[in-house]
Each structure stands twice: as C-alpha cells, then as structure tokens.
VEXDRENBA-644880 format. One record per residue (C-alpha): x, y, z; chain; residue number from 1. Coordinates in Angstrom, 2 decimals, decimal comma. Layout:
{{X; Y; Z}; 'A'; NUM}
...
//
This chain:
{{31,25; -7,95; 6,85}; 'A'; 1}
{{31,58; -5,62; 9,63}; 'A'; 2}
{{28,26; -4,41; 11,70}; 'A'; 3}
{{29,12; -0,84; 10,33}; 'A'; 4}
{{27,46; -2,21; 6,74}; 'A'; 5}
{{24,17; -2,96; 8,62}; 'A'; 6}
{{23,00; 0,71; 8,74}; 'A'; 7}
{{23,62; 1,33; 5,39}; 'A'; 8}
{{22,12; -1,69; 3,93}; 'A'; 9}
{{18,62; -0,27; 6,00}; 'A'; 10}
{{19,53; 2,89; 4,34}; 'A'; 11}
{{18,84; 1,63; 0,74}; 'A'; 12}
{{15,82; -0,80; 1,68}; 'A'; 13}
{{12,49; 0,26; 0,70}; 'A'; 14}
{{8,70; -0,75; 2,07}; 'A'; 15}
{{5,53; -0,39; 0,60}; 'A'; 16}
{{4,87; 2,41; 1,75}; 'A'; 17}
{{8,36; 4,36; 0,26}; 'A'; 18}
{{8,24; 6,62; 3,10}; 'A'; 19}
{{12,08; 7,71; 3,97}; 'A'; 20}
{{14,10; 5,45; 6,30}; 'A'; 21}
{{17,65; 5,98; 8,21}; 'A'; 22}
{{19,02; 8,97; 6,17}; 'A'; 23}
{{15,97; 9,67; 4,26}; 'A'; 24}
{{17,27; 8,39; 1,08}; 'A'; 25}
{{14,65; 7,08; -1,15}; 'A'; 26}
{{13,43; 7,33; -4,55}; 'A'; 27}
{{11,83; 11,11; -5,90}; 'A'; 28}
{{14,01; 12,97; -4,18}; 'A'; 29}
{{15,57; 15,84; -5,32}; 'A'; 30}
{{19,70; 16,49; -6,42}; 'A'; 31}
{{19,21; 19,66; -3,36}; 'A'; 32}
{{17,77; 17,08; -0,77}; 'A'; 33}
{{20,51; 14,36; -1,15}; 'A'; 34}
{{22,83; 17,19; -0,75}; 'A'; 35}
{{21,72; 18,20; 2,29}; 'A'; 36}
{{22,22; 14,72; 3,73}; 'A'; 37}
{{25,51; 14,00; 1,75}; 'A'; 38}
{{27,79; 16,75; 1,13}; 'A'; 39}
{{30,70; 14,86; -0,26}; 'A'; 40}
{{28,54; 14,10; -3,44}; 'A'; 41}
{{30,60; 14,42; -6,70}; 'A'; 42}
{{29,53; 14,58; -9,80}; 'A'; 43}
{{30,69; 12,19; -12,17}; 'A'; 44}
{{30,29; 11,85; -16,27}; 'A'; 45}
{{29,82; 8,01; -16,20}; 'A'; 46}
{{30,92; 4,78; -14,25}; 'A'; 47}
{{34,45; 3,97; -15,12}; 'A'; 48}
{{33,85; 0,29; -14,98}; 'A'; 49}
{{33,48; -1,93; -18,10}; 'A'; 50}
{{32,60; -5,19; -15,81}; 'A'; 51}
{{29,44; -5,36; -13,89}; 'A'; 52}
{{29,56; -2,44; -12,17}; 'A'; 53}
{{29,46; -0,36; -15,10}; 'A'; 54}
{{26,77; -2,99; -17,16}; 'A'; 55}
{{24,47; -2,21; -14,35}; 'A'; 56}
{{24,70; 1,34; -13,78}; 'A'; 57}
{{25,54; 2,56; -17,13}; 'A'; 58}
{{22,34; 3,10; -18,88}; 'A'; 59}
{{22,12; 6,68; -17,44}; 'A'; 60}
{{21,10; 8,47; -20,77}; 'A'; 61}
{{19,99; 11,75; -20,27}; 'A'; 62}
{{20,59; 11,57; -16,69}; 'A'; 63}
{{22,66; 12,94; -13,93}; 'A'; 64}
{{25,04; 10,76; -11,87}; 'A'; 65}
{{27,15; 10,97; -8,69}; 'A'; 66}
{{28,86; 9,36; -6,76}; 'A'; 67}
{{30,22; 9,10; -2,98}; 'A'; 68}
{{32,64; 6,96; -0,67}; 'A'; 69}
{{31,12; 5,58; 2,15}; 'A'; 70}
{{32,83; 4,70; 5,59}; 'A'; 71}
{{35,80; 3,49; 4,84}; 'A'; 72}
{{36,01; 3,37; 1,29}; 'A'; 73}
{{34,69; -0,14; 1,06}; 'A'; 74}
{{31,44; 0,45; 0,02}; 'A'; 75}
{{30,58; 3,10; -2,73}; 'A'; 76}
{{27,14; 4,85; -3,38}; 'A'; 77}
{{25,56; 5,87; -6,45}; 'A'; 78}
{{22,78; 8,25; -7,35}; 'A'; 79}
{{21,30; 8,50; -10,67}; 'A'; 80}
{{18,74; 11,31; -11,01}; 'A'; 81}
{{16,45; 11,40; -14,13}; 'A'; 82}
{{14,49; 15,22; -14,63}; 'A'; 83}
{{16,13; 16,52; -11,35}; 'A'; 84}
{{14,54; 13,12; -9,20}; 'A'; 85}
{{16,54; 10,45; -8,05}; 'A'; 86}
{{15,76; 7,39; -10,42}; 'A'; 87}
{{18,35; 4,57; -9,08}; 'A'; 88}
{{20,00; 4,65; -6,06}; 'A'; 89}
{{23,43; 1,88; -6,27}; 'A'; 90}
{{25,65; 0,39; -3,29}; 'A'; 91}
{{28,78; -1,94; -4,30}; 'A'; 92}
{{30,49; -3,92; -1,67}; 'A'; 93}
{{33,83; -4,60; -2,54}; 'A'; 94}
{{35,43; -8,34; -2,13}; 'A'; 95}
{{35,66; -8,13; 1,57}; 'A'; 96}
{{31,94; -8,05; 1,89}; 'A'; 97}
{{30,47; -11,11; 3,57}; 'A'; 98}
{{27,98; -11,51; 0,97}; 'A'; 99}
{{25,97; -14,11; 3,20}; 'A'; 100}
{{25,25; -11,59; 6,18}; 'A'; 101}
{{23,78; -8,93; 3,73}; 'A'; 102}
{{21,48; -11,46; 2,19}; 'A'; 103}
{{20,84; -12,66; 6,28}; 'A'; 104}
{{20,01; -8,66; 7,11}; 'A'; 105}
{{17,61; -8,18; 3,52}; 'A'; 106}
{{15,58; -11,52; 4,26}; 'A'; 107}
{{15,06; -10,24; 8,17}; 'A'; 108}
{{13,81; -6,66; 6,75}; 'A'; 109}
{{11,98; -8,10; 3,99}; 'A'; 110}
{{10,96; -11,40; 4,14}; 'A'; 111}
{{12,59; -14,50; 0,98}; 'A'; 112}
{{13,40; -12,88; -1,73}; 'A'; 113}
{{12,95; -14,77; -5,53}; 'A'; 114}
{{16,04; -15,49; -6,72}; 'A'; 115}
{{17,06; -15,29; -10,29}; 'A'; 116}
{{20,70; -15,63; -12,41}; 'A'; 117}
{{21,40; -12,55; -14,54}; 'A'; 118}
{{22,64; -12,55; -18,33}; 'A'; 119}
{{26,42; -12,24; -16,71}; 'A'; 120}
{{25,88; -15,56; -14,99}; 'A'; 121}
{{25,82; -13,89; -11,66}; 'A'; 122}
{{23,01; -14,68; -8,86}; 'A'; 123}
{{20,31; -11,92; -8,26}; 'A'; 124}
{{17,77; -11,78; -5,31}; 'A'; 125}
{{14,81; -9,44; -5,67}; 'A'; 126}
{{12,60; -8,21; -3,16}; 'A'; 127}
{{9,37; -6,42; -4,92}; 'A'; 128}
{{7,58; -3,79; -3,31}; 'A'; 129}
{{4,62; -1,51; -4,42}; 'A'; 130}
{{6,69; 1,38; -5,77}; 'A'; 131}
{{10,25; 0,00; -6,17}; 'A'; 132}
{{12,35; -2,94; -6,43}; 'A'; 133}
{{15,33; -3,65; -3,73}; 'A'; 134}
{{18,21; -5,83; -5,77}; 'A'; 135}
{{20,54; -7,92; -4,37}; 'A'; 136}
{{22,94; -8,27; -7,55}; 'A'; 137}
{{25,36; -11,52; -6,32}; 'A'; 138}
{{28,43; -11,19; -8,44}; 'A'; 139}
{{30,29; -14,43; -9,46}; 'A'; 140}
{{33,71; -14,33; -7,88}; 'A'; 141}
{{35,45; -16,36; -10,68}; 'A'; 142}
{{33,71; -14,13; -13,11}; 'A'; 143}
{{35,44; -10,88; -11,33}; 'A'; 144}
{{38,27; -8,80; -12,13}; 'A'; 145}
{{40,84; -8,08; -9,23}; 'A'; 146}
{{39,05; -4,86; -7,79}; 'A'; 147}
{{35,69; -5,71; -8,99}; 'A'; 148}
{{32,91; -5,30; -6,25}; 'A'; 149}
{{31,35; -8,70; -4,68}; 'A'; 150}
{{27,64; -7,13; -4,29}; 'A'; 151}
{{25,37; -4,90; -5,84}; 'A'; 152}
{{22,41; -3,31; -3,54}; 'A'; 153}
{{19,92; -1,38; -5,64}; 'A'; 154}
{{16,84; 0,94; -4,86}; 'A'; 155}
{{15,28; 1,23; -8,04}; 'A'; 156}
{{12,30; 1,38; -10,47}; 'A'; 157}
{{9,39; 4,44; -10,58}; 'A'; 158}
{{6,66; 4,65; -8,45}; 'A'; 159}
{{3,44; 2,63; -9,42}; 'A'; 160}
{{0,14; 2,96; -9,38}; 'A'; 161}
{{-0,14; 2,10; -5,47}; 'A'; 162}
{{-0,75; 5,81; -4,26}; 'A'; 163}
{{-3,45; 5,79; -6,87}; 'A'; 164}
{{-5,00; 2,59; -6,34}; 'A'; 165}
{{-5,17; 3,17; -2,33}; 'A'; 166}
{{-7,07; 6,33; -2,65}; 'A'; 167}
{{-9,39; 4,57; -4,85}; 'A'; 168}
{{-9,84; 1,88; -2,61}; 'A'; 169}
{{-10,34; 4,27; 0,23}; 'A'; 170}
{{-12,34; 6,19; -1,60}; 'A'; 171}
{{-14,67; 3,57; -2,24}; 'A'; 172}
{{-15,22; 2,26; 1,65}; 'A'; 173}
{{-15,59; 6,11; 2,24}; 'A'; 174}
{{-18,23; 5,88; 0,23}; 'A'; 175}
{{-19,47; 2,62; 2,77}; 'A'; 176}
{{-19,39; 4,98; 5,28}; 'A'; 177}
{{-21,07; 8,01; 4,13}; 'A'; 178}
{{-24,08; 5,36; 2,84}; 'A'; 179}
{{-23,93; 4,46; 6,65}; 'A'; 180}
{{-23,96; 8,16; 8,30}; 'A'; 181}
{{-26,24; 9,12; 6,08}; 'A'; 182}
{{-28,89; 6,05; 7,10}; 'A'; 183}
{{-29,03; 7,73; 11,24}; 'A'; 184}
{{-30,84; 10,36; 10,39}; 'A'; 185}
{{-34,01; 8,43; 8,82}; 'A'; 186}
{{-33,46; 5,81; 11,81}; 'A'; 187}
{{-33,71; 8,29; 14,45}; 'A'; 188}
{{-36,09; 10,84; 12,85}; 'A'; 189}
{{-38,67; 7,84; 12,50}; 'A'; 190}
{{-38,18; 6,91; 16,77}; 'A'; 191}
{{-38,34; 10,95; 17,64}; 'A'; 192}
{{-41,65; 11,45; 15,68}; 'A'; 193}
{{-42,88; 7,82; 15,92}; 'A'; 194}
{{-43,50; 6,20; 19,24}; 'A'; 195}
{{-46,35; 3,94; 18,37}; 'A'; 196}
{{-47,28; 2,73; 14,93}; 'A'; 197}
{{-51,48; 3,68; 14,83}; 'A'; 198}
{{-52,00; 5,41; 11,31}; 'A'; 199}
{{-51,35; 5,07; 8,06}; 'A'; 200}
{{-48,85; 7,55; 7,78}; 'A'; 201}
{{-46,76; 6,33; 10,77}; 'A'; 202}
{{-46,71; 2,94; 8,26}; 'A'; 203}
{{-46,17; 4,75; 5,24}; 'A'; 204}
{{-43,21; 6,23; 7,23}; 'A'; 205}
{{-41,82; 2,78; 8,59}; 'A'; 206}
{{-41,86; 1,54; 5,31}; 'A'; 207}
{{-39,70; 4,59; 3,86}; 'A'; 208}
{{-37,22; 3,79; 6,29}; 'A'; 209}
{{-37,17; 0,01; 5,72}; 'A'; 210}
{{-36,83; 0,70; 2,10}; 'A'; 211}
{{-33,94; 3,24; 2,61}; 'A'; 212}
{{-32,42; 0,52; 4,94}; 'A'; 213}
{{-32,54; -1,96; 2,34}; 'A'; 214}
{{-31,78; 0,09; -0,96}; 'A'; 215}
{{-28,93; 1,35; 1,70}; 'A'; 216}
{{-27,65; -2,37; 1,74}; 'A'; 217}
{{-27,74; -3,16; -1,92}; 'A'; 218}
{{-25,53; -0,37; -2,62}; 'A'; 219}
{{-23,22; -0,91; 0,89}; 'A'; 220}
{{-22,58; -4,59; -0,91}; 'A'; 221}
{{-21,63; -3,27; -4,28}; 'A'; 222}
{{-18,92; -0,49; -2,52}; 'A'; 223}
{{-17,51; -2,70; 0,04}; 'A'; 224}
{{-16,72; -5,32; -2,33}; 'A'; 225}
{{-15,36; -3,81; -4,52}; 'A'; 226}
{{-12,16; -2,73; -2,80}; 'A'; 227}
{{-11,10; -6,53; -2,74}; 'A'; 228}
{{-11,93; -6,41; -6,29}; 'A'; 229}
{{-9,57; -3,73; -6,89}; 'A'; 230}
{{-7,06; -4,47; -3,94}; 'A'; 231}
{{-7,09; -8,26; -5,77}; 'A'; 232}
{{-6,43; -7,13; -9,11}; 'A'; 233}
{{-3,57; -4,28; -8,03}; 'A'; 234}
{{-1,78; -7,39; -6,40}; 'A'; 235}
{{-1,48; -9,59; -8,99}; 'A'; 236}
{{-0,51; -6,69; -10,93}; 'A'; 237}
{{2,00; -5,85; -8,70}; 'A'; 238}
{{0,94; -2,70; -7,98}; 'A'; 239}
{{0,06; -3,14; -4,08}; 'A'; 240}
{{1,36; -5,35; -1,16}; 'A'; 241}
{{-0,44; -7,40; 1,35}; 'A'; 242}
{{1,51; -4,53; 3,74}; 'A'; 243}
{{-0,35; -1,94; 1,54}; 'A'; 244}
{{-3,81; -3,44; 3,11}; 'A'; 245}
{{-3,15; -1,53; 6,68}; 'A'; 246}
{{-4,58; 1,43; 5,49}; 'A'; 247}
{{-7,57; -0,36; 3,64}; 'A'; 248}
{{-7,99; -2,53; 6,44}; 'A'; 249}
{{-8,56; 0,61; 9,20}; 'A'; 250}
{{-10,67; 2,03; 7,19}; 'A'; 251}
{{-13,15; -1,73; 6,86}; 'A'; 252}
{{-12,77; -1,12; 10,86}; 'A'; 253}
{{-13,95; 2,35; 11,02}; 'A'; 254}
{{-17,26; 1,06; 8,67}; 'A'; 255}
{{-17,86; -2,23; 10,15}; 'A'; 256}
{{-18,35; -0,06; 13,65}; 'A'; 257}
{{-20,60; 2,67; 12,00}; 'A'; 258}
{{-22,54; -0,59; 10,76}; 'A'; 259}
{{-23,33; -2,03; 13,94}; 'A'; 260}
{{-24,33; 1,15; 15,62}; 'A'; 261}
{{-26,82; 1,41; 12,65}; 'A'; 262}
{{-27,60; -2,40; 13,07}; 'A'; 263}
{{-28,83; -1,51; 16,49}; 'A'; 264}
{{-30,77; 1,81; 15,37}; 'A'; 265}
{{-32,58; -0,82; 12,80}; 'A'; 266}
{{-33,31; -3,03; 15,67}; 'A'; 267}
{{-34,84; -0,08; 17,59}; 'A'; 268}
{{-37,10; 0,99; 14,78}; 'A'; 269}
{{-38,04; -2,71; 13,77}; 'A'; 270}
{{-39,28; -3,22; 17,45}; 'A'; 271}
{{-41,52; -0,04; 17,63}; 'A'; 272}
{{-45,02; -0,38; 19,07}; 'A'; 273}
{{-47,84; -0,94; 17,16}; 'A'; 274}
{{-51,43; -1,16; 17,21}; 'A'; 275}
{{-53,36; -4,41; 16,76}; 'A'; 276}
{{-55,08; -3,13; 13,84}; 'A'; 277}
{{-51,66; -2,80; 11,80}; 'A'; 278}
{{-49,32; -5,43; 13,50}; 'A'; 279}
{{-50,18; -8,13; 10,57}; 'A'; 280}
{{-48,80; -5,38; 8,32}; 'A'; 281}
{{-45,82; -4,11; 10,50}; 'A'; 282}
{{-44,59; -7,50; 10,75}; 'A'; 283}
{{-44,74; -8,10; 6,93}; 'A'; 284}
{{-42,59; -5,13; 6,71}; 'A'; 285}
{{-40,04; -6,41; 9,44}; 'A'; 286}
{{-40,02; -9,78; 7,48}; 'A'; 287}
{{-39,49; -8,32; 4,33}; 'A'; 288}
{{-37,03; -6,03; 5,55}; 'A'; 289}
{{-34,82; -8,60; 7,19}; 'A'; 290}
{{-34,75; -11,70; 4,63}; 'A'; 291}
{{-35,54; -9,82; 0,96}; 'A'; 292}
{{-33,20; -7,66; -1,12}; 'A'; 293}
{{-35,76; -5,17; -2,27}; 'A'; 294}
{{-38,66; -3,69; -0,16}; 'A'; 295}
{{-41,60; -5,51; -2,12}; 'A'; 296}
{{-43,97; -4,99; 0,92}; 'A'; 297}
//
C-alpha cells in the first residue's frame, strides 16, 4: 500500500474523545457538513455488491447513502446518514491494498486491537472507543470474487453515554471543590476575629470550625470517591476509556491543591494561642479534630 492510504486511514480513526480529525469526518455530522468537505458526493440507492461489501453496508433501512472515489479510485468511501446524521462511515481497499501496513498504522494510532472471525469466515480487528467502534473488516482472499475489496475500515456505532457520564463525574469533584472553597471562609474568619483563645465564646467558635472541618471531610470522602465508583462502572460498561480519565484526572488536581491550601489554613487555626485556663480543652478539640470522624468534643 502506497503512503497516500496513510492519511485517509487517520481520516476514519476515532478517539475517545470523537472530536474531528484530518478532514473533520466523524460521526453526527450532518449530509450539509460532509458536503462542504467532499463535493464529489453522490447519492446512491444501495451498494451494488452481493459479497461482503454489500453484507456489511447494506442494512441502511430508512437511511441515506453515498458514496465517493477516493485518490485514485482504489479506495472507495461510504457515508450512511440515519435522521440527517452520519451513522456509518465505510472505506474498502481494493486487492492491491497491503492489508498488513493498515493493520501496522491502526495498532500505532490505537494501541492491539481484539481480533475476532466474522460469520463470512473473514478476520475482523476491533478497536473500541467511548462513542464508536473503528473496524478493521480482513476479507478472506480465497473467499473473494475478482473485484472484491481486500479491507473494510469502518467508523461506526452511536455515541454512548461518555459525554454524560463525564459531566457527572465532573460534576461530582466540583462538588469536592465547592465543599473546599466554601471551608476558607470559616478558617479565616475564626484567625481575623480570634487571635488568642481566652473565653468561652472564642471556644465555642473553635469548635464550630473544627466541626465544619470535619462534617466538611465526611462529605469530601463520599464525593471524591465516588467518581471512581462511577468512572469504574462506565468502564466495564464500556462507556468510558482510561483516555477519557484526562479530564477527570485535572479536575482531582485542581481539588487536591484547594485541599492543601485548606490543610494549611486548618493548621493555622489548630495552632492558635490559648490561655492556660482553656488549653486542656483546646487540645481535646485539636485531638478530636485530627484522629475522630465526628466532632464528639
């Protein structure tokens, strides 16, 4: 296969996040968008293939379908859009295609693939992503007719639940975080009014903010946890990607910073002066507040 096929294999590969690659063809798009990037796209009423071309690409009810020559004519492009969106998006290679070096070029964009053998008897590799499947249909040469295309490259399936499930999980450490923000203002109200520990009240006050701290840290467990929870289950689902945890992990960044600024206004406030009179009782407080889950002082 000639290096010409490399750009056009890219073309039809897909990541987790199904963001548009070299000619912005991906999945969703609509009939007017492909247009714009393909002009020579031709409508056609079905495949006219009754070999594996056409077994693969003709269940197309109730859809549109075109179809385009690419380069030179050796590889062909198909578009199947479903309610105005493109649903499947087809490449054949014809016989001349160096099967090998597109497999080579797939495993170096996406990693092994899991290899399977179709009902025709004819070798598939699959490489699963979040929102789509990229298919590396291997056609049997003995099983071919003369003419019959040695490859199969497919962009297909619907999006999943990943755009959903990442806003959930971000939505949950933004939660992490706004439990953090919202823990300053306590912290550094108590050292502005507070600059020795000598009544009652300043202790009644301490011990509102150690019990805010700590109530703070029951609930910052429950929210940050359960992202891998839900990240956990949406893998094994197959609904997210270890690439889908860039995001996810930014945002455990961005809160595990905001946490140790906090950390270090709790230090401040636990190491307020006191008087001798209530240091027995501040220090109860500290100890409580550092090794306990609930502010039983």
């Amino acid at each position: 296969m000639r290096h010409h096929y490399l750009p056009l294999i890219l073309l039809t590969a897909c990541s987790s996040d199904p963001g548009p690659r070299r000619g912005e063809i991906h999945l969703g798009m609509d009939l007017d968008s492909v247009r714009a990037l393909h002009p020579d796209l031709r409508e056609v009423e079905s495949i006219e293939d009754d070999g594996p071309v056409g077994e693969e690409l003709g269940d197309v009810a109730e859809s549109e379908m075109f179809d385009r020559a690419a380069d030179d004519g050796m590889l062909r492009e198909y578009f199947v859009f479903r309610e105005g969106r493109l649903g499947t998006y087809g490449a054949t290679y014809d016989e001349t295609a160096t099967i090998r070096e597109i497999v080579a070029e797939l495993e170096l964009e996406h990693g092994p693939p899991t290899t399977a053998r179709s009902l025709m008897g004819s070798s598939v590799q699959m490489w699963e992503r979040s929102a789509y499947t990229l298919s590396l249909l291997v056609l049997d040469r003995s099983k071919l007719r003369p003419g019959e295309p040695a490859a199969l490259l497919f962009l297909k399936g619907e999006p999943s639940g990943s755009a959903p499930l990442l806003m959930l999980l971000l939505g949950l450490i933004g939660l992490g975080l706004l439990n953090v923000l919202t823990a300053f203002p306590s912290m550094y109200g108590f050292s502005s009014k507070v600059r020795r520990i000598q009544s009652e009240s300043d202790m009644n006050h301490f011990k509102r903010v150690a019990a805010r701290s700590m109530y703070g840290a029951l609930v910052q467990i429950v929210v940050l946890v359960a992202p891998n929870l839900v990240f956990a289950w949406g893998s094994i689902a197959g609904h997210l990607t270890w690439a889908d945890a860039g995001p996810v992990v930014v945002a455990y960044v961005v809160v595990l910073g905001a946490s140790m600024m906090l950390k270090r206004a709790e230090s401040q406030v636990q190491a307020c002066l006191v008087t001798d009179e209530l240091r027995a009782e501040k220090e109860h407080v500290v100890e409580v507040w550092r090794t306990r889950p609930f502010p039983k002082f």
